[in-house]
C-alpha positions, -999 to +999 in steps of 0.1 A: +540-102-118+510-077-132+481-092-141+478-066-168+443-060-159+448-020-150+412-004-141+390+014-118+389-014-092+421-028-098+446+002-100+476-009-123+463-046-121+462-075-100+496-086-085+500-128-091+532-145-071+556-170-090+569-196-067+596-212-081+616-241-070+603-280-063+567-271-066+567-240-088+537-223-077+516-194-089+495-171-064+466-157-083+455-168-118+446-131-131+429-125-163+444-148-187+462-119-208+486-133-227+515-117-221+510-125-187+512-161-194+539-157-216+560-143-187+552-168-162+561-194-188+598-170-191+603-169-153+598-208-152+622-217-181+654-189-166+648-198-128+682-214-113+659-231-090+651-259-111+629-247-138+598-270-145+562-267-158+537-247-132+526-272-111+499-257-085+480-226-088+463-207-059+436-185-058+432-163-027+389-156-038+367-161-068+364-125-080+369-128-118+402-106-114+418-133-095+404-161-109+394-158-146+425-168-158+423-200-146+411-219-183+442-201-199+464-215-172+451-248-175+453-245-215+494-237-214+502-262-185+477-286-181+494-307-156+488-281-132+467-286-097+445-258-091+434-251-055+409-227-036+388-225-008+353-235-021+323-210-033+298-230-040+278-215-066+305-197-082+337-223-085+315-242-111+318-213-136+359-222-143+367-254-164+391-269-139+392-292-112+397-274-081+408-292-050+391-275-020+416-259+010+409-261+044+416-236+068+451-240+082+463-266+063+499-262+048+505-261+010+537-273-008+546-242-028+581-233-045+604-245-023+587-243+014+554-250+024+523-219+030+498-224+057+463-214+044+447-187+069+408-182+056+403-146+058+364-143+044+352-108+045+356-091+013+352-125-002+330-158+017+359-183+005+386-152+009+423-171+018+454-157+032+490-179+022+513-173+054+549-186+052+558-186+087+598-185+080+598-154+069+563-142+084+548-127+053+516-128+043+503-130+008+470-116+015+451-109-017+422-084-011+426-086+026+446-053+028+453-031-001+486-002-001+473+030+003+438+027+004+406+002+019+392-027+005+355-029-006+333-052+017+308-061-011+274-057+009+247-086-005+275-099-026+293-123-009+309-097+018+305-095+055+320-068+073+318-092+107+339-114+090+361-093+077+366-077+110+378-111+126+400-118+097+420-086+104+424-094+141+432-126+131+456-119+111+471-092+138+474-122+159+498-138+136+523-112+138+533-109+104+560-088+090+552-082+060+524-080+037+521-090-001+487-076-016+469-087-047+467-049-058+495-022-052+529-023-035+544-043-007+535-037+028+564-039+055+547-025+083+520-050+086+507-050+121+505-012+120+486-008+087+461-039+098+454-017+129+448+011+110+430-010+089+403-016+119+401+021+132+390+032+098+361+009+102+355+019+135+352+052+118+330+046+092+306+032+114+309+062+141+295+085+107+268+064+097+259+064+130+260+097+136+245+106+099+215+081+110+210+101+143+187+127+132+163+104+111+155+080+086+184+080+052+186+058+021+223+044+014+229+065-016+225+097+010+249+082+037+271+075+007+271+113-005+276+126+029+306+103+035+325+102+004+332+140-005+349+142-038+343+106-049+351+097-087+318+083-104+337+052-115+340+042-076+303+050-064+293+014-069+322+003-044+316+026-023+278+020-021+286-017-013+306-010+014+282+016+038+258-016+028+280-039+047+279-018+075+241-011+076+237-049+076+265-052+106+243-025+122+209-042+113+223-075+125+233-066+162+200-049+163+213-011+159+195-004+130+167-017+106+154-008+072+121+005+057+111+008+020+149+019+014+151+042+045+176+031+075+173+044+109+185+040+140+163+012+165 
């Protein structure tokens, strides 16, 4: 279901994931837009698969698009559990009691169980649901159809990480892939390879840009993104950021009064 939360850095909006069945379960909280609500509340009451107040919600990371919907959740079924992987710092700002997932536990949800796969990265508390029946991955921002997700750079993202969640995820072998933002992946292993080799080439221009001498991000930025709508410069900006601090922190590159350059 759409979040209805259409925008720069959410495309049409965030996709959420009813669960019905035993444990009717929501994926993502979204915005709290009340037509959203309203339809989860539809979909509960005409399932065939038992119907029944939403019992759990789960949110893959606390970016306010996936999770600032959580007080009007709470407000319309307040029975419900609500359940992330902890950011300290940042879980206090949502009314609820959130009970904390650990990495590779499995989660009761509809009618079959999801194992929780942290994937930090774009997020530090970032989660992956993986329902190894039918091997798809709900994966939030971890991949996104048709385009790259933004590794925030000072703002909670770490491109190391996000690296090892991709090859992590490779390892799993999934089949398909259900994003928080555009359509359904079915080759999965393919795009999450793909996924890597555009980071590998990111970091092969910045690199290369930083050969000649000393740059500031917002130069690497111009150089890299030809074309690049004004409403997606700050996302872009955070993510040669991540890589400068992947480069700085394996000692490939340092930073002075602004400037980067090669060591």
């Amino acid at each position: 279901m759409n979040a209805r939360n259409p925008g720069p850095w959410t495309g049409g909006g965030n996709n959420t994931f009813l669960l019905p069945g035993r444990v009717p379960t929501l994926i993502d909280a979204g915005v709290g837009d009340a037509a959203h609500i309203d339809e989860i509340e539809a979909r509960l009451t005409d399932t065939d698969s038992g119907g029944g107040p939403l019992a759990r919600v789960i949110v893959t990371h606390g970016h306010s698009d996936h999770v600032s919907g959580v007080p009007a959740l709470a407000a319309r079924w307040p029975g419900a559990a609500f359940d992330k992987m902890p950011w300290p710092g940042r879980d206090e700002r949502w009314p609820v009691h959130w009970r904390a997932l650990a990495d590779d536990e499995l989660v009761e949800a509809g009618d079959g169980r999801l194992r929780v796969v942290h994937t930090p990265g774009h997020a530090p508390d970032h989660i992956s649901l993986y329902d190894e029946e039918s091997r798809t991955l709900f994966c939030g921002d971890l991949v996104v159809a048709g385009s790259t997700v933004v590794i925030p750079g000072g703002r909670g993202g770490d491109l190391v990480a996000y690296l090892r969640s991709l090859e992590r995820v490779i390892g799993l072998q999934p089949l398909r892939l259900l994003p928080a933002h555009g359509a359904a992946i079915e080759n999965a292993v393919s795009v999450l390879h793909e996924y890597l080799a555009h980071r590998r080439l990111r970091e092969t221009q910045i690199l290369e840009l930083l050969g000649p001498g000393p740059a500031r991000p917002e130069s690497l930025l111009d150089r890299m993104y030809r074309g690049l709508r004004p409403e997606l410069r700050e996302a872009a900006l955070s993510s040669v950021l991540a890589h400068l601090f992947k480069l700085r922190d394996e000692g490939r590159a340092e930073e002075n009064e602004g400037y980067w350059r090669l060591c």
